[in-house]
N, C-alpha and C positions, 0 to 999 in steps of 0.2 A: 577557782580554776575551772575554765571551760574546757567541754569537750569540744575539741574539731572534729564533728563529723560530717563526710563526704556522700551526696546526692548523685547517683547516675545523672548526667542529662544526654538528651536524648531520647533513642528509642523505650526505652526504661522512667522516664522521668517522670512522667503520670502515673504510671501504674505504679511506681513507689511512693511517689506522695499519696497516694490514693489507701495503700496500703501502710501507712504510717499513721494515717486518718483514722482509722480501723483502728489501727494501734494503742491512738488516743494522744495522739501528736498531730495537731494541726500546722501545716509548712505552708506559708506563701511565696511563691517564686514569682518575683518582678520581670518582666521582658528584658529592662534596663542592668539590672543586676546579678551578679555569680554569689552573691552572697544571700539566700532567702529568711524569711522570719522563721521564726519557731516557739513557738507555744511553753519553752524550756528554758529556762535563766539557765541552766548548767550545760547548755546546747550551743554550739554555734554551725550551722549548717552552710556548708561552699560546695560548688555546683562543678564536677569536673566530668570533662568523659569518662566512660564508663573505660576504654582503653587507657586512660591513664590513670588512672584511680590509684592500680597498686603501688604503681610508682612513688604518689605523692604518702601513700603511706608509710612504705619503707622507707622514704626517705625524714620521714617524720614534718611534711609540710600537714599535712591531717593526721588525728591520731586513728581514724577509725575511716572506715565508707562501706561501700557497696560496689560490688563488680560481678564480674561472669568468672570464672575457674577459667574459661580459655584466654581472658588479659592477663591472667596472675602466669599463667603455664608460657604464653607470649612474651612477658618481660621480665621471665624468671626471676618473680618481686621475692625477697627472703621475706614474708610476711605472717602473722598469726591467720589462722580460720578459723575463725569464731566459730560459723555457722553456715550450714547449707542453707539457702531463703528459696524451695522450687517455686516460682512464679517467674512468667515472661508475658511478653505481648498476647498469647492467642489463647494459652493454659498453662495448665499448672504440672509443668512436665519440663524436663531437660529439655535443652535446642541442643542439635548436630551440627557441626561441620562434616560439611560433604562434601565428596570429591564428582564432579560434574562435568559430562563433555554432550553436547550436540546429540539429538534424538538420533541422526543420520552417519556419524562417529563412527567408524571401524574400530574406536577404543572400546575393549572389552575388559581391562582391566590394569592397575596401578603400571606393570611391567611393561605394558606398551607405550606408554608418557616417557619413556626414556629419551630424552634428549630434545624432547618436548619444550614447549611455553605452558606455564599456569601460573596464571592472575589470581591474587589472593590480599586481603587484609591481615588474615593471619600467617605472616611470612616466615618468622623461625619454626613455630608447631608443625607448618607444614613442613619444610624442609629436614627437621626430625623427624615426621613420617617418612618423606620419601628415604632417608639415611638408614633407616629398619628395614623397609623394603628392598633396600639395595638397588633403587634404582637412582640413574644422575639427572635431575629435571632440569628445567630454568626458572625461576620461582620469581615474579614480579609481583613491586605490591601495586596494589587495585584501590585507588584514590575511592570509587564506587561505582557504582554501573556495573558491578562484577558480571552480571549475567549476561549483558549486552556483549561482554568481549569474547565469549566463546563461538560468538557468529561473526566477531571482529579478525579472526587470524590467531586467535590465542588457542591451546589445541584441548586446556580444559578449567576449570577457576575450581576456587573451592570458598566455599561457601554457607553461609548460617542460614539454617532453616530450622521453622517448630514444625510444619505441615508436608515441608515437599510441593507445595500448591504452585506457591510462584515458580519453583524451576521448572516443574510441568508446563505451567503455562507459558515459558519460554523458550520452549522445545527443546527440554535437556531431563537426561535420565542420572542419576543416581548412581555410580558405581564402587563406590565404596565408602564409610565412616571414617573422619580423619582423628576424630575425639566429639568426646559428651560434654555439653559446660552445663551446667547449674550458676544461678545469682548465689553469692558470698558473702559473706559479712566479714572484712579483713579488720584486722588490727593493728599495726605497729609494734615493734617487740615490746620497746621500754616505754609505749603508753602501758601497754598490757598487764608489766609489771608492776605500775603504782597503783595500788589497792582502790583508791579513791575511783579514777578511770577506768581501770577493770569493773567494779562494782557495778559503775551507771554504766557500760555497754553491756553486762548480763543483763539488766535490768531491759533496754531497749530489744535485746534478740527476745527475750521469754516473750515481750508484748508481739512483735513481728511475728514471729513463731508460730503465737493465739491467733494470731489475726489471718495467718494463712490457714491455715487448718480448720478455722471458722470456714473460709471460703467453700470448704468442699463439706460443708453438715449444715444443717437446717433443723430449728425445733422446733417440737410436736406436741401440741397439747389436745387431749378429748375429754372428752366425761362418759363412762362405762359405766352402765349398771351390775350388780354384786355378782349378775347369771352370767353376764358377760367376759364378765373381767378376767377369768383363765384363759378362755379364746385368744380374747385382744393382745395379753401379756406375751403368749406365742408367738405371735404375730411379731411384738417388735425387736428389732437389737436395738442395741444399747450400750456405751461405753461402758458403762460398768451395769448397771442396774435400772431400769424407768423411775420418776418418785409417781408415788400414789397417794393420795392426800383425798380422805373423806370427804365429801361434799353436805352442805347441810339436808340438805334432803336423804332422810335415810337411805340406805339401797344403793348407794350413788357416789361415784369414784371421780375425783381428775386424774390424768395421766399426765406426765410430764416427761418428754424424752428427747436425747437429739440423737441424729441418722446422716448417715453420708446424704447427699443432696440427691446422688444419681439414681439412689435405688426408691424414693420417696414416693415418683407416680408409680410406685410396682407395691406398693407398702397402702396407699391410703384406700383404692378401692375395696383390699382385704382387709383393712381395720374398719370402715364401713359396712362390710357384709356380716363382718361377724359381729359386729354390734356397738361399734365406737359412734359418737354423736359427737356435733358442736366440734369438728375438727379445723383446728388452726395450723398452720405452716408458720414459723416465723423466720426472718432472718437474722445472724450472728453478727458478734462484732469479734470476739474475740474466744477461743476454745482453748484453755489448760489445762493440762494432765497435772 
């Protein structure tokens, strides 16, 4: 009995294969085909948008896939959450929806779009925003080009962003958060429920999980002599503890450790100064607690 699990495609569709690679699941995805290979006899992987993903699993066409919280919140799918998976296109952080009008806009905030036009993909979410806020919009969905139509006649769009960069660059300001999405790992109820499929999609989040979290650490290896070695130990963090492992030459230590990525050029000139040698950086494939 195969799993059917579900591939973003799309904007997501590389940086998931990419990240299932890491994993230790190699996917090949054909130009010609919705259906790709997989490295997994107990695997069978199909390639849906990322907007319809929850659907096909609530509905039990796949038992498992990959999506954003804002398609599942969009198609109000009854579905399981496995798992939060934060990776997108730019970093490793949640995307916004954002509510956006024209640099030049007298709109200063939600309450003035009453009775307004806004262009959107995410058309029910939004419209339960506006139903909180109490105001009455006109809510159109936005095939794409969203950003184009707010200099089109449309009076604001809303919009996915990780940076803000492109709405700047299109001469539109930010005025409010519509919601947060994070990538999901969704489930099906009654795949969830048969022990056999439950099993192997733990199995697949633990590896995804390592492999994102890999992303943001890098390991460190030096050789410390015996004078040195409290200095340097100071010096590093450490998910639990560094290894230390005697080196044959008396006096003489490896260090073995992994470090967030970000803090690492702030890290190596001080384990250099205080007397680290022979410093290596490497990179992860996979990190579990």
């Amino acid at each position: 009995m195969k799993l059917k699990l579900g591939i973003p495609k799309g904007s997501l569709q590389d940086l998931t294969v990419k990240l299932f690679d890491k994993a230790g699941f190699t996917i090949n995805v054909s130009k010609r085909s919705y259906f790709p290979s997989i490295d997994d006899k107990e695997i069978e992987a199909v390639l849906f948008r990322a907007q319809e993903m929850s659907r096909y699993v609530e509905n039990g066409i796949i038992d498992c896939g990959i999506t954003g919280r804002d398609w599942i919140l969009e198609n109000n799918s009854k579905v399981v959450k496995v798992a939060e998976l934060i990776y997108a296109k730019q970093s490793l952080k949640p995307v916004r929806w954002v509510l956006a009008v024209p640099e030049g806009s007298p709109v200063r905030s939600v309450k003035d779009l009453r009775n307004k036009s806004i262009a959107t993909e995410l058309v029910n979410v939004t419209k339960s925003y506006l139903k909180k806020k109490g105001v009455k919009a006109d809510v159109e969905f936005s095939w794409g080009a969203t950003e184009v139509k707010a200099r089109m006649g449309v009076s604001a769009i809303v919009e996915v962003t990780e940076t803000g960069a492109s709405l700047r660059a299109n001469g539109l300001k930010i005025i409010d958060t519509i919601c947060e999405s994070t990538t999901q790992f969704i489930a099906n109820k009654k795949a969830w429920q048969n022990p056999k499929k439950k099993k192997k999609i733990e199995k697949i989040v633990l590896l995804l999980k390592g492999a994102i979290l890999a992303a943001q650490k890098v390991g460190l290896k030096m050789n410390v002599s015996q004078k040195d070695l409290n200095k340097v130990l100071k010096i590093l963090p450490a998910m639990k503890t560094p290894t230390v492992s005697q080196l044959s030459q008396k006096g003489w230590f490896d260090i073995d450790t992994i470090i967030d990525e970000e803090t690492v050029k702030e890290i190596i000139p001080n384990l250099k100064k205080a007397g680290a040698q022979g410093i290596i950086e490497y990179p992860l494939n996979k990190v579990i607690y």
